[in-house]
PAZAPA-4460 file (N, C-alpha, C; in steps of 0.05 Angstrom, whole numbers, plus 32768, in hexadecimal, padded with zeros to 4 digits):
% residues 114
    n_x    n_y    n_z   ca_x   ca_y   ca_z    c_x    c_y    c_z   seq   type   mol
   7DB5   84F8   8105   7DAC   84FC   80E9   7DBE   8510   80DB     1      X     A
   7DD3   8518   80E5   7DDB   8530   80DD   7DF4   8526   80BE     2      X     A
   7DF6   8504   80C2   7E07   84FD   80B3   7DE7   8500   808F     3      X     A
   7DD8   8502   8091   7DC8   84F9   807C   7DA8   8517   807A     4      X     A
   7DAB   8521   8092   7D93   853B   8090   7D9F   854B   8094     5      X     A
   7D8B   856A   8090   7D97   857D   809E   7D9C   8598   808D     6      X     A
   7DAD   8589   8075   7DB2   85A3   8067   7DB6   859A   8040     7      X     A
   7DB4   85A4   8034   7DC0   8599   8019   7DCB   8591   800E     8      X     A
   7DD9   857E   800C   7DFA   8577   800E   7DFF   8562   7FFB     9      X     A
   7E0F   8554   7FE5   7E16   8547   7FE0   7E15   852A   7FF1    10      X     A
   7E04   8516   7FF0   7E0A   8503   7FFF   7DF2   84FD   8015    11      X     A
   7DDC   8518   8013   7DD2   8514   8032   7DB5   8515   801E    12      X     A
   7DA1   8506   8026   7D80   8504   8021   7D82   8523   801E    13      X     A
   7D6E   852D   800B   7D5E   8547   7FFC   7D42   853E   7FF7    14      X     A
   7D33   8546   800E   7D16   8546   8004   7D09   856B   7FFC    15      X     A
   7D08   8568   7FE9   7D02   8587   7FE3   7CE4   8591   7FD2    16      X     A
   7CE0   85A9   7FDD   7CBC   85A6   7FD2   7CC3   85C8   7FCE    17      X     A
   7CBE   85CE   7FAB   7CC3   85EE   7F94   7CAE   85EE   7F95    18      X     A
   7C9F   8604   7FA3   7C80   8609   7F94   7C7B   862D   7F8F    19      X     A
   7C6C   8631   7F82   7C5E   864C   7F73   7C5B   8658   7F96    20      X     A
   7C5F   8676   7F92   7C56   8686   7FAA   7C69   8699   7FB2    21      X     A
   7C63   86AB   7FC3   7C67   86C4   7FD5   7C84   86C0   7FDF    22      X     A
   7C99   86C0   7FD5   7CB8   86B2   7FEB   7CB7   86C4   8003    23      X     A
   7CAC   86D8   8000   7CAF   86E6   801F   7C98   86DE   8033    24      X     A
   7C84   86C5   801F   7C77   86BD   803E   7C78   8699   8039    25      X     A
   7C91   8695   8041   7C8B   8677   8037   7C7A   8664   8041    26      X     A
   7C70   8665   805A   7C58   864D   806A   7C3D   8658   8057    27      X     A
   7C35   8671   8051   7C21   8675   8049   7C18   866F   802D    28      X     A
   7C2E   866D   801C   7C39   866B   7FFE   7C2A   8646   7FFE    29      X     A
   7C35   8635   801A   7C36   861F   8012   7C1C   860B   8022    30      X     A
   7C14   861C   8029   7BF5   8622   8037   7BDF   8620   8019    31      X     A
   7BE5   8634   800E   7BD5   8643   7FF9   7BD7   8632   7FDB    32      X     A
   7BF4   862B   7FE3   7BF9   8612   7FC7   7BE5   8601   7FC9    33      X     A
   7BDF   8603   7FA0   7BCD   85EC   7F91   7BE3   85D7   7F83    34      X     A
   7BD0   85C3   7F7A   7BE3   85AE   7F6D   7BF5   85BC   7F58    35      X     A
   7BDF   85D0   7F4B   7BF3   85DF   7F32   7C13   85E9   7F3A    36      X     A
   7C0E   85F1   7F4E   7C26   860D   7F5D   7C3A   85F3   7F6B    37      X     A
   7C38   85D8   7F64   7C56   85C6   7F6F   7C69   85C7   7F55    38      X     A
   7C83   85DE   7F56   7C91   85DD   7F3E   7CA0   85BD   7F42    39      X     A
   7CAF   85B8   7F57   7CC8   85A2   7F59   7CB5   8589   7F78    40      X     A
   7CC1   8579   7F6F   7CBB   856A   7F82   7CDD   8551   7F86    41      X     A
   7CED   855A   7F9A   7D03   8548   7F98   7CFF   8539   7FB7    42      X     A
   7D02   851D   7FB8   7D09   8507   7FCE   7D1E   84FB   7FCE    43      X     A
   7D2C   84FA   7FE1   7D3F   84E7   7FE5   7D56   84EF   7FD3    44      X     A
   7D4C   850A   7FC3   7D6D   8515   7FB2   7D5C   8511   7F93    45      X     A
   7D51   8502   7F93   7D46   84FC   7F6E   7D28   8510   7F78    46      X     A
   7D2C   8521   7F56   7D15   8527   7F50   7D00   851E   7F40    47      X     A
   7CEE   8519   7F4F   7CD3   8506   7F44   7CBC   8512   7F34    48      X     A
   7CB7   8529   7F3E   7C96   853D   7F2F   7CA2   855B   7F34    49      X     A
   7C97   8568   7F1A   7C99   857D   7F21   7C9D   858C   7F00    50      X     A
   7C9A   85AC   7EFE   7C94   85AE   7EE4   7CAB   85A8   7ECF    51      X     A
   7CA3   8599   7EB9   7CB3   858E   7EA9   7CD1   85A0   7EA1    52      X     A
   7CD1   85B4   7E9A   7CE6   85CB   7E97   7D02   85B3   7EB1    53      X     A
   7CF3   85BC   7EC8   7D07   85B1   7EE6   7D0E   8596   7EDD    54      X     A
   7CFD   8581   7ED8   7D02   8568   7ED4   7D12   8558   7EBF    55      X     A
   7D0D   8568   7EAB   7D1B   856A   7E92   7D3A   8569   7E98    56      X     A
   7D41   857A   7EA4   7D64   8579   7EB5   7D61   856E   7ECD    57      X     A
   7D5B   856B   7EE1   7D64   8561   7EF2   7D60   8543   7EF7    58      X     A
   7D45   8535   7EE8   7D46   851D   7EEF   7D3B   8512   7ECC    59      X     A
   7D4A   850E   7EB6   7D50   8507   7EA3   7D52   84E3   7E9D    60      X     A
   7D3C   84D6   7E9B   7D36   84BE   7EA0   7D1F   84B8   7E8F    61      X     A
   7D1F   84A5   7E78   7D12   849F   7E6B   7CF3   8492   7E71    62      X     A
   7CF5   8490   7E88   7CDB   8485   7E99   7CC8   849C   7EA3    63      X     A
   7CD2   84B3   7EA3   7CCA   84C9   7EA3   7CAD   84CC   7E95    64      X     A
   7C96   84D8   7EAA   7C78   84D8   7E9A   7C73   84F7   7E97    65      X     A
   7C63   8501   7E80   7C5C   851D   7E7C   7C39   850D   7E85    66      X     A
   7C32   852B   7E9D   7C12   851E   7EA5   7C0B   8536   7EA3    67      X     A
   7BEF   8542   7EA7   7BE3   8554   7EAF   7BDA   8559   7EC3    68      X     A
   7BDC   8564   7EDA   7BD6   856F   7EED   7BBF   8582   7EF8    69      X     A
   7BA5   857B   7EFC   7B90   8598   7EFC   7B9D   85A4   7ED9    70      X     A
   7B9A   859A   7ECB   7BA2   85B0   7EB1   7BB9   85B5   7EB1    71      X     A
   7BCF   85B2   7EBB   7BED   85BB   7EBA   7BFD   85A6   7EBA    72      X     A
   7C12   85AF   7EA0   7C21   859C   7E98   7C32   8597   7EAE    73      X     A
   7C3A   857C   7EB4   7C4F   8575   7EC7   7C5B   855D   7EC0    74      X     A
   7C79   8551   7EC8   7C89   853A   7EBF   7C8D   852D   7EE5    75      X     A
   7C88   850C   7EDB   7C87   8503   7EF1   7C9A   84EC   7EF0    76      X     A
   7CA9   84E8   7F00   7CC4   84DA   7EFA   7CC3   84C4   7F16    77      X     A
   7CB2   84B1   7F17   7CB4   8493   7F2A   7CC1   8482   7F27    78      X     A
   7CB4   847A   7F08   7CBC   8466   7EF9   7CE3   845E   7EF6    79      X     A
   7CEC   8451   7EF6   7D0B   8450   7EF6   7D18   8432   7EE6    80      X     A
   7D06   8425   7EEB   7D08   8414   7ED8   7CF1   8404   7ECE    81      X     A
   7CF2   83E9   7EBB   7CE4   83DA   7EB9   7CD4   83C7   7ECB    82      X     A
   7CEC   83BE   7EE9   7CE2   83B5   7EF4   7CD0   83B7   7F0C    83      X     A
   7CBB   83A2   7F18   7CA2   83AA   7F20   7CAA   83AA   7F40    84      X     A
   7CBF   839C   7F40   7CCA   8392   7F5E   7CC8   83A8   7F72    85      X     A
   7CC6   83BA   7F6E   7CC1   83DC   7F7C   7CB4   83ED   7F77    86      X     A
   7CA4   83F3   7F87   7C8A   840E   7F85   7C8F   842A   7F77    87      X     A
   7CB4   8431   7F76   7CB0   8444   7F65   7CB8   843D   7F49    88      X     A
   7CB1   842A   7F3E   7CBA   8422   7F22   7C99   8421   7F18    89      X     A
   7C87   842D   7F28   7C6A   8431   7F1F   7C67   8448   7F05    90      X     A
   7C52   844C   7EFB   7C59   8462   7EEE   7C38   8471   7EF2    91      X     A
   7C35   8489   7EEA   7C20   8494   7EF5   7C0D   848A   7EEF    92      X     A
   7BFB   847D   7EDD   7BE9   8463   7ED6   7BE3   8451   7EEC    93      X     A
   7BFD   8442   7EEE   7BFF   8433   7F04   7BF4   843D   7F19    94      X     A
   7C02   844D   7F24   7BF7   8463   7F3A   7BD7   8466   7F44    95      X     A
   7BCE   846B   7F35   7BB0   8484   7F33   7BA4   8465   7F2B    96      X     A
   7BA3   8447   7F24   7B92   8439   7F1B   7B99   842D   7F37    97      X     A
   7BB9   8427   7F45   7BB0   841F   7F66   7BA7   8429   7F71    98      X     A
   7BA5   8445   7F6D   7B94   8456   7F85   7B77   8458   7F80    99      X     A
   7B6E   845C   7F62   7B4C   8450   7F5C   7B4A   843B   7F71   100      X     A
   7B52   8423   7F6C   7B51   8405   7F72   7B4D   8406   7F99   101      X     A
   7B5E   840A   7FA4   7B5D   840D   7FBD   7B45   842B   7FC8   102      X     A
   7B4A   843E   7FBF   7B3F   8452   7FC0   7B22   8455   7FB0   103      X     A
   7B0D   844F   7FA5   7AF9   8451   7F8E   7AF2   8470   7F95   104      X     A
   7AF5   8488   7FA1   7AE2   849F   7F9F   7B01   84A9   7F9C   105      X     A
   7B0D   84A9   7F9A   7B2D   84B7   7F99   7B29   84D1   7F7B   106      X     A
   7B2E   84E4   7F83   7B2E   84FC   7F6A   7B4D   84F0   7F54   107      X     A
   7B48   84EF   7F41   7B56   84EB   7F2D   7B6D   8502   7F26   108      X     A
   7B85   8504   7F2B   7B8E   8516   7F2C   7B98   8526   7F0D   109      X     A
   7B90   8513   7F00   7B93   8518   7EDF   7B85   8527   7ECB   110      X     A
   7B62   851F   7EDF   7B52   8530   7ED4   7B44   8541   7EE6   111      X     A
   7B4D   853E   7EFB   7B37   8555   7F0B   7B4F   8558   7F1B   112      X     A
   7B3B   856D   7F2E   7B4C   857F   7F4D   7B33   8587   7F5A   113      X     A
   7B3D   8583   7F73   7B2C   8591   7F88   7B2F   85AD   7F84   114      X     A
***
C-alpha cells in the first residue's frame, strides 16, 4: 500500500477528518467531538463536508449544498454532477429521504441531534 497510503502526498488516497478540540489530547478531542466540532471532512483527496469557509477553497463545485447541522452552518459537497449513475452524485435531500425510507426512526440530521 505504500504506493497509494501512508502519508500525504500528491498522488496517494487522503482520507482526512479537522475537528474542534484540545491538539495536545487528540484521541480525547475526537472522543468528545459533536457533529458541530467536524470542521473538514476529506476522502479519497476531495473534500466533501465540512465548515463552509474550508469548502469554499478547497472543493469549489457548483453542486456544492449549504445544510445545517444541529444548528451549524456547514457545505456539503457529494453531488458532482447531474448524473444519477453513482451514489455520490446524490445530494443531501437525496440522502436523508434514502435513509428516512430504509431507516423510518433515523434522527434527521437537519433538524435535530442526539
Amino acid at each position: 500500500f505504500g504506493d497509494t497510503l501512508g502519508s500525504l502526498e500528491v498522488g496517494k488516497r487522503a482520507d482526512v477528518l479537522v475537528i474542534k478540540g484540545d491538539r495536545t489530547k487528540p484521541y480525547e478531542a475526537l472522543i468528545a467531538a459533536k457533529l458541530t466540532d467536524v470542521e473538514l471532512v476529506i476522502a479519497k483527496g476531495k473534500a466533501l463536508y465540512g465548515d463552509p469557509d474550508y469548502l469554499t477553497e478547497l472543493a469549489p463545485n457548483s453542486y456544492c449544498e449549504s445544510v445545517t447541522i444541529c444548528q451549524a452552518a456547514k457545505t456539503l459537497c457529494v453531488k458532482e454532477s447531474e448524473s444519477a449513475d453513482n451514489k455520490l452524485n446524490q445530494s443531501f435531500t437525496d440522502i436523508e429521504t434514502a435513509l428516512a425510507t430504509g431507516y423510518p426512526g433515523i434522527l434527521s440530521l437537519s433538524t435535530g441531534c442526539p
